[in-house]
N, C-alpha and C positions, 0 to 999 in steps of 0.2 A: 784104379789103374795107375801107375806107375809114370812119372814124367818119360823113362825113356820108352817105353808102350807106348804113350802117346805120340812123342813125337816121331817115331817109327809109320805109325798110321796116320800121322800127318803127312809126314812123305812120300810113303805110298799113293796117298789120296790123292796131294799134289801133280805126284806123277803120272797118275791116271786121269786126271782134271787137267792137263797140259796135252796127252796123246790126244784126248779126246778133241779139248777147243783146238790144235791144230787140223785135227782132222774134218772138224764142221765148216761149214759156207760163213758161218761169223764168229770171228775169234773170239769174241766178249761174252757169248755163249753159249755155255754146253747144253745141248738139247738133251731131255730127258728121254732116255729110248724107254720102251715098254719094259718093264719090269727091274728096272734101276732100284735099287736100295740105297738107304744113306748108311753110313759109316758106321761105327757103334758111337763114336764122338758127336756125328752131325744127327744120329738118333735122339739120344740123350739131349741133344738144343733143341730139335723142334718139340720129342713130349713137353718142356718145360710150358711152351707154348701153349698144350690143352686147359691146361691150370688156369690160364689168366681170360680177362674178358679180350676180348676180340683178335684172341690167337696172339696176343703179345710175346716176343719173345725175349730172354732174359738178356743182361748186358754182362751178367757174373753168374759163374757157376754155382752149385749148391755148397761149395767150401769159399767163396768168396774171391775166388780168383775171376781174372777176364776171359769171358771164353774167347778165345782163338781166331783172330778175325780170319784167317785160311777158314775156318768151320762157317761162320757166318758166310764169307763169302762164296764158299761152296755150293751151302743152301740156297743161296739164292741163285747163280748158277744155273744150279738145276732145277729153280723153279718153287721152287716148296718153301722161299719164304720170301717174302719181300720188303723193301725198306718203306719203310710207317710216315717215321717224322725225324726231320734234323733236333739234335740237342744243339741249340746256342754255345752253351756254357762248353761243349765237348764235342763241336765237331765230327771230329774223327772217329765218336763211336757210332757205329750201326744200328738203329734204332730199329728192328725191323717186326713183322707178324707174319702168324701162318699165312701161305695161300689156299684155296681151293685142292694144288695137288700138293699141299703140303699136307693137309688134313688126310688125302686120301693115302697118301704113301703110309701114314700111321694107322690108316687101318678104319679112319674116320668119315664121318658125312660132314661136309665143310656147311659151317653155317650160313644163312641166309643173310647177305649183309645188303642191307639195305644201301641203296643210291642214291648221293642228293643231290 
């Protein structure tokens, strides 16, 4: 896809992620209504996450660029991915992993994660 394809569907996305947190009881986030789908951008971030152990999701795309923190922060949003661990060294990246309906919006059975 195309930088400006992207950021076309970045805007959109935006745009529909703004009607929406305006319109729920809490700004900070968008509930996930039944049968919400992710983007083809925030698609593409959570499968990276089937690949790794514990639903890890990635901090760079498959060509080496950063994905998108609007994509990151999207997904989490709307639930399907949540922040893991702060990096020291970098702050300001989103360190995060699948959730339960992260897993199932892909179509997945979320693994059993143990509690300590």
């Amino acid at each position: 896809m195309d930088t400006v394809a992207e950021n076309r569907e970045s805007t959109s996305m935006s745009k529909a992620l703004d009607e929406t947190a305006q319109s729920s009881s809490s700004p900070e986030v968008v509930h996930n209504a039944p049968g919400m789908r992710p983007t083809v951008a925030q698609g593409r971030y959570l499968e990276r996450g089937l690949e790794q152990p514990g639903g890890k999701l990635p901090l760079f795309d498959r060509e080496g660029r950063e994905v998108p923190k609007k994509t990151i922060e999207a997904c989490i949003a709307h639930g399907w991915a949540e922040r893991w661990t702060l990096n020291p060294i970098k702050p300001d990246w989103l360190v995060c992993r699948l959730t339960a309906a992260g897993y199932r919006v892909l179509g997945r059975t979320p693994p059993d994660r143990k509690t300590k």
